[in-house]
PLY file of the C-alpha trace (Angstrom):
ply
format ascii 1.0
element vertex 319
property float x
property float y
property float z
element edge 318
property int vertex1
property int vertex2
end_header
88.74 112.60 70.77
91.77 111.29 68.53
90.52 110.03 64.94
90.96 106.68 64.42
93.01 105.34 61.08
92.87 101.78 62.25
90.64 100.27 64.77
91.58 96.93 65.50
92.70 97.12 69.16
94.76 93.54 69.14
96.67 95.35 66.82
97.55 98.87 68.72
100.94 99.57 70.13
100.66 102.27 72.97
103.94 104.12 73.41
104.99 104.82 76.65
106.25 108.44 78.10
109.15 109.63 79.97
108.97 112.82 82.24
107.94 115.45 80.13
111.66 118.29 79.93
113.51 115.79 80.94
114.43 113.22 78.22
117.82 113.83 78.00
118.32 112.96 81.83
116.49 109.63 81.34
120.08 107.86 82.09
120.50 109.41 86.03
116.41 109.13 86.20
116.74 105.37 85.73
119.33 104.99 88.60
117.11 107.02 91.36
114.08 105.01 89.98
116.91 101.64 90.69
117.79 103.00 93.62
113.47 103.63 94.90
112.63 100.14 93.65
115.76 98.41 95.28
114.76 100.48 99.08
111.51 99.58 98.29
111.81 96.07 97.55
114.74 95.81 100.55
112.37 97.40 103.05
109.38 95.45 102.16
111.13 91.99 102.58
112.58 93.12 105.64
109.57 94.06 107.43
107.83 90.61 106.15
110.63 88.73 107.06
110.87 89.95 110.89
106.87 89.60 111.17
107.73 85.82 110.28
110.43 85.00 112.23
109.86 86.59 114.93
105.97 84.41 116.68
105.66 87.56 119.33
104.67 89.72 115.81
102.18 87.12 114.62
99.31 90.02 115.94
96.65 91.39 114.11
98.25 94.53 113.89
101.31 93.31 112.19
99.66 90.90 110.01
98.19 93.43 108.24
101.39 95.44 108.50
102.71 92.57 106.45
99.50 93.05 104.38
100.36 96.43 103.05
104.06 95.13 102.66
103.37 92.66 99.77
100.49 95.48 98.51
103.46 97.60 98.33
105.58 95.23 96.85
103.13 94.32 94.10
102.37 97.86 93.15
105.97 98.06 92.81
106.39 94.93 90.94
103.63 95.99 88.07
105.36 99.23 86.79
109.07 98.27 87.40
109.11 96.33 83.63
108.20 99.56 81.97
109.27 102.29 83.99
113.04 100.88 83.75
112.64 100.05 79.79
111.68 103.56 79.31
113.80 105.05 81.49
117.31 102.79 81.34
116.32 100.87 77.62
114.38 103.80 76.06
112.01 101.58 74.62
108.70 102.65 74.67
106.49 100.61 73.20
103.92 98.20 74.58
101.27 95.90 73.24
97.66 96.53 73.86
96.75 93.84 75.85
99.61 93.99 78.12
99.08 96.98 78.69
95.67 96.61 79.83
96.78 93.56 81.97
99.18 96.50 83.33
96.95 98.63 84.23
94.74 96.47 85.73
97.22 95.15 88.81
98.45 99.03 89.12
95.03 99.90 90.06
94.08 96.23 91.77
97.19 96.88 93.85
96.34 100.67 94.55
92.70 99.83 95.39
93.76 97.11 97.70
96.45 99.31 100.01
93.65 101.81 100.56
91.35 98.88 101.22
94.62 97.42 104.05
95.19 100.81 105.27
91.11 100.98 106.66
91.68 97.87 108.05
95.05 99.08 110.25
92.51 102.00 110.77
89.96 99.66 111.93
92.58 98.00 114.26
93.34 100.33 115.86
89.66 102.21 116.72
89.05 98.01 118.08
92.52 98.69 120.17
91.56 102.00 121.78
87.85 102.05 121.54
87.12 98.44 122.59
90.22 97.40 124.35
89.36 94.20 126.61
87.51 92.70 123.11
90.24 93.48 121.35
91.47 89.44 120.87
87.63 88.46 120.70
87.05 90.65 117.54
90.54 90.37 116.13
90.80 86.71 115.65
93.31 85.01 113.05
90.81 83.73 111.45
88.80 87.47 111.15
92.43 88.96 110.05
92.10 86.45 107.27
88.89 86.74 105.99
89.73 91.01 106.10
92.79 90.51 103.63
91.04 88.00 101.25
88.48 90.48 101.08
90.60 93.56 100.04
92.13 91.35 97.37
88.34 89.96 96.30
87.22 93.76 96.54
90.11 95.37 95.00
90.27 93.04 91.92
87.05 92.35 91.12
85.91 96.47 90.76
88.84 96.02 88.24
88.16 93.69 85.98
85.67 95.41 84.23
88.14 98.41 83.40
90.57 96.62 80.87
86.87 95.01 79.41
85.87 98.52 78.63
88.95 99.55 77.76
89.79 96.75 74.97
85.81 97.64 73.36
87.16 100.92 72.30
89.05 101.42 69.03
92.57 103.24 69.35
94.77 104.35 66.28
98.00 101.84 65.36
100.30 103.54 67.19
99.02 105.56 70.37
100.92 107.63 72.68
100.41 107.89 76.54
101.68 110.60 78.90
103.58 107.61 81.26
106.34 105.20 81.62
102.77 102.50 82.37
99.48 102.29 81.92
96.71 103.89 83.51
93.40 103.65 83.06
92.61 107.69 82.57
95.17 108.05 80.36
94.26 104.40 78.06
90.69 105.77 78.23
91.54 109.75 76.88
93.63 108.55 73.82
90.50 106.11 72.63
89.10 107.55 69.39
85.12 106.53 70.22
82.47 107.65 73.12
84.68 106.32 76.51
81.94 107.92 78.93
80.97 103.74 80.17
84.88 103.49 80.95
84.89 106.87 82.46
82.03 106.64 84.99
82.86 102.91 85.97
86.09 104.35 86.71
84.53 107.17 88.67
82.27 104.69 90.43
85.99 102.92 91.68
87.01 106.18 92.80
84.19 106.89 95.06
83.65 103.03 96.32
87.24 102.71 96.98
89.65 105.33 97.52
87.02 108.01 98.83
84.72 106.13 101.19
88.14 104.56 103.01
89.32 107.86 103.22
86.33 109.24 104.54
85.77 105.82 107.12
89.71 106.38 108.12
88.95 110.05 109.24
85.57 108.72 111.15
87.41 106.19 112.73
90.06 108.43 114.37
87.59 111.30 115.15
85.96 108.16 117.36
89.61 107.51 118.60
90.63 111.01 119.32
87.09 111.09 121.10
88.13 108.40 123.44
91.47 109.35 123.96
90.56 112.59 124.99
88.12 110.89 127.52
91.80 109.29 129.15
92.84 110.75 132.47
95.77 111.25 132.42
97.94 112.71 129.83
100.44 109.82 130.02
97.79 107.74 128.66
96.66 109.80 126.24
100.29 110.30 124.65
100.60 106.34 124.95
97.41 105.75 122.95
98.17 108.10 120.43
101.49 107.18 119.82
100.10 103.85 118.79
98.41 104.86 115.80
101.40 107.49 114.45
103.04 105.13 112.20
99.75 104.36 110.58
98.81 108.01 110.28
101.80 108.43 108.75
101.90 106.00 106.37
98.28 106.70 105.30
98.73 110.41 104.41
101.97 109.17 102.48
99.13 107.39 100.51
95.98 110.17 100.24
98.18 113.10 99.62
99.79 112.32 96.39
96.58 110.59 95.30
94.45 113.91 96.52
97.19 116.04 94.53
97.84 114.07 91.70
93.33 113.74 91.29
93.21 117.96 91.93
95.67 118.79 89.25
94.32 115.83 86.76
90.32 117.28 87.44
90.64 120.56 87.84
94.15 121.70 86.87
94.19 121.08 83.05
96.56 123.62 81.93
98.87 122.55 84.41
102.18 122.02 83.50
102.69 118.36 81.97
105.60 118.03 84.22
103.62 118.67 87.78
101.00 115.68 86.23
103.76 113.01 86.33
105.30 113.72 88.88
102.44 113.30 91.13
101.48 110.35 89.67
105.13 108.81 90.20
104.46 110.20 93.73
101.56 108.10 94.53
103.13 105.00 93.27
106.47 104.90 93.97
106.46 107.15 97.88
104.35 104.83 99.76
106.30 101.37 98.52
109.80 103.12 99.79
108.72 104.99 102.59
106.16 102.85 104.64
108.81 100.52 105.67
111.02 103.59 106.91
108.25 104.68 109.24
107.33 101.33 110.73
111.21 100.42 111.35
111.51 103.98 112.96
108.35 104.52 115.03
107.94 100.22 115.71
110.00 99.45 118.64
109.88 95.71 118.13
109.82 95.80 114.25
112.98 97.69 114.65
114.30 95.37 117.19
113.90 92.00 114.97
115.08 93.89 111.69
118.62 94.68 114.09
118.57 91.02 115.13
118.17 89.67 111.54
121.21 91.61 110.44
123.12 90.65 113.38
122.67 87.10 112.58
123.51 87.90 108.73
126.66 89.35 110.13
127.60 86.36 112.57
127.04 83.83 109.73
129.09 85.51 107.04
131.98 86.13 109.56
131.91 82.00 110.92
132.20 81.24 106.99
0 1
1 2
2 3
3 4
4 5
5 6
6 7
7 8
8 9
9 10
10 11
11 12
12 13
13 14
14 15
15 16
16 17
17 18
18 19
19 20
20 21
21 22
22 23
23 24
24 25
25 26
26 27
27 28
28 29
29 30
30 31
31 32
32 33
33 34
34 35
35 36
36 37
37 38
38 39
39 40
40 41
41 42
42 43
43 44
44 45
45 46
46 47
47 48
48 49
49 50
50 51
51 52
52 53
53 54
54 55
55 56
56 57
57 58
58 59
59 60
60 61
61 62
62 63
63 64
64 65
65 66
66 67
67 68
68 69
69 70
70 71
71 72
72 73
73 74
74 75
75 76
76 77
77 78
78 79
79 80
80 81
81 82
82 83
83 84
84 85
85 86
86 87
87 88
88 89
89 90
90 91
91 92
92 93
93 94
94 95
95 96
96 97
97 98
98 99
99 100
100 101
101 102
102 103
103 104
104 105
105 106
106 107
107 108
108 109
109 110
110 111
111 112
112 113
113 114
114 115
115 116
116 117
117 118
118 119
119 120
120 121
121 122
122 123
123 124
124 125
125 126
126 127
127 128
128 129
129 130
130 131
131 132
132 133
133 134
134 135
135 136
136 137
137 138
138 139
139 140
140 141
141 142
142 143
143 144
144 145
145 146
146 147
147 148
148 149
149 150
150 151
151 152
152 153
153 154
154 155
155 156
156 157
157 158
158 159
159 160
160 161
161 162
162 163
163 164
164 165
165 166
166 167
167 168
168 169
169 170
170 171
171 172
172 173
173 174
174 175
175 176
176 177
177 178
178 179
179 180
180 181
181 182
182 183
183 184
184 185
185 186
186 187
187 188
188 189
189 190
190 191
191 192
192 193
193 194
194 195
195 196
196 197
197 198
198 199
199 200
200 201
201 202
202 203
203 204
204 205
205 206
206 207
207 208
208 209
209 210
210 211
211 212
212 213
213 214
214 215
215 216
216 217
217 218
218 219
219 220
220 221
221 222
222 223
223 224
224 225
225 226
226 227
227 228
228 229
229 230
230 231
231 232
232 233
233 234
234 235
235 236
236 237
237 238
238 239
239 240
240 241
241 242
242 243
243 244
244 245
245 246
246 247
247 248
248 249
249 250
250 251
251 252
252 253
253 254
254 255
255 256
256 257
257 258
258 259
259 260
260 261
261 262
262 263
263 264
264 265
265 266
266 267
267 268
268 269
269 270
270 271
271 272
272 273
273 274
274 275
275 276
276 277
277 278
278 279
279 280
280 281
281 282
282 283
283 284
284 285
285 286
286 287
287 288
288 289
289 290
290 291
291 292
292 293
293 294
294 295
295 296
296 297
297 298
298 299
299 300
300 301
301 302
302 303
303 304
304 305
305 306
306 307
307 308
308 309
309 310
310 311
311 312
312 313
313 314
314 315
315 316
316 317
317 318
């Protein structure tokens, strides 16, 4: 526990990390960081624009595709101000209090995709499980009620963190071990008992991120189950193939989360380097990636992304 010189929080200035080795390459880090936000917001806006214009993709499925677009873009949005100031601007410091407001939409935002990515899981087991009540249980209005209550879930197990956070007394100037804030890594630098902070925050972990993990895997054991129970193996192949993309896109979520919580619990003498990275991993791979995967795998996705460039294209050439 750090000794304190000063303890008036309003008054701490946290100073924000680059990747530990590699300071002097903070220049060509800030332009594939550019380049991962820029894909990330591109690909994002694309898939929510095609789910819009296109009233044939106004389907549970892709609503909450669109749901986990603007999750991604937000999680995006709340570390791009201090990842590229620390990266492109080298400047490192950060007030207290934003900070905490930081850290609070990084994990609102992180809570919340898990939270979206159950519910694609859930749409699915309804699709394959339950087929002919599919439209009965998947209404609009049921869609609706799901996302308001990721964000209601996902923000409100948060707002006690920065609360906790902002009791604690921290020295004037504090270091931290990223380019934003996290609540682990606020909580380790405070100079007084954080064991509240650090079981709430363990109480997040296993309400949140581990119990849709483990309702995820349940849910496509009872898939897998009923696919199995198909005929034919054309069928089986066809059912299956509907739930790739979100398979994909969910262990692009849990497996930089699962490394990046093994080497932060149980790896301590691991190399400084190996704990950023993962942690850039888990925030940055899922916001430029998911988009990929649905354009690739989603026929008609794909098909209304093509048509919204080709009328781009035949617009800029009439002008």
């Amino acid at each position: 526990m750090p000794t304190c010189n000063e303890t008036n929080t309003s008054r701490t200035i946290f100073l924000l990390s680059g990747i530990p080795g590699l300071e002097a390459f903070g220049p060509w880090i800030s332009i594939l960081f550019c380049s991962m936000y820029l894909m990330a917001f591109l690909g994002n806006g694309l898939i929510l624009l095609a789910i819009k214009t296109r009233k044939s993709l106004h389907q549970p499925m892709y609503l909450f595709l669109s749901m986990l677009s603007i999750t991604d873009l937000g999680l995006c949005a709340s570390t791009l101000p201090t990842v590229l100031s620390v990266f492109l601007f080298n400047t490192r410091e950060i007030d207290a209090d934003l900070c905490l407001v930081q850290l609070f939409f990084v994990h609102t935002f992180s809570n919340t995709e898990s939270a979206v990515l159950l519910a694609m899981a859930f749409d699915r087991f309804v699709a394959i499980c339950h087929p002919l009540r599919y439209a009965s249980i998947l209404t609009s209005a049921k869609v609706g009620k799901i996302g308001l209550a990721t964000i209601i879930r996902g923000s409100g197990l948060n707002i006690p963190c920065p609360i906790l956070l902002k009791r604690l007394p921290y020295n004037r100037i504090q270091p931290l071990s990223y380019s934003y804030c996290l609540h682990p890594d606020v909580m380790k630098v405070a100079c007084a008992d954080a064991t509240p902070s650090s079981y709430y925050g363990l109480f997040i972990v296993l309400s949140t991120l581990a119990l849709d993990s483990l309702l995820i895997v349940l849910s496509y054991i009872t898939i897998l189950n009923t696919v199995l129970s198909l005929r034919s193996w054309h069928e089986r192949l066809k059912a299956l193939n509907t739930c790739v993309s979100h398979i994909c896109v969910t262990l692009l979520f849990y497996i930089p989360l699962l490394s990046m919580t093994m080497i932060h619990r149980f790896m301590k003498n691991a190399l400084p380097l190996s704990q950023n990275l993962s942690t850039y991993l888990h925030l940055l791979l899922p916001p430029v990636l998911n988009p990929i995967v649905y354009s690739i795998k989603t026929k008609e996705i794909r098909k209304q992304i093509m048509k919204i460039f080709q009328n781009y294209s035949t617009k800029r050439f009439r002008h």
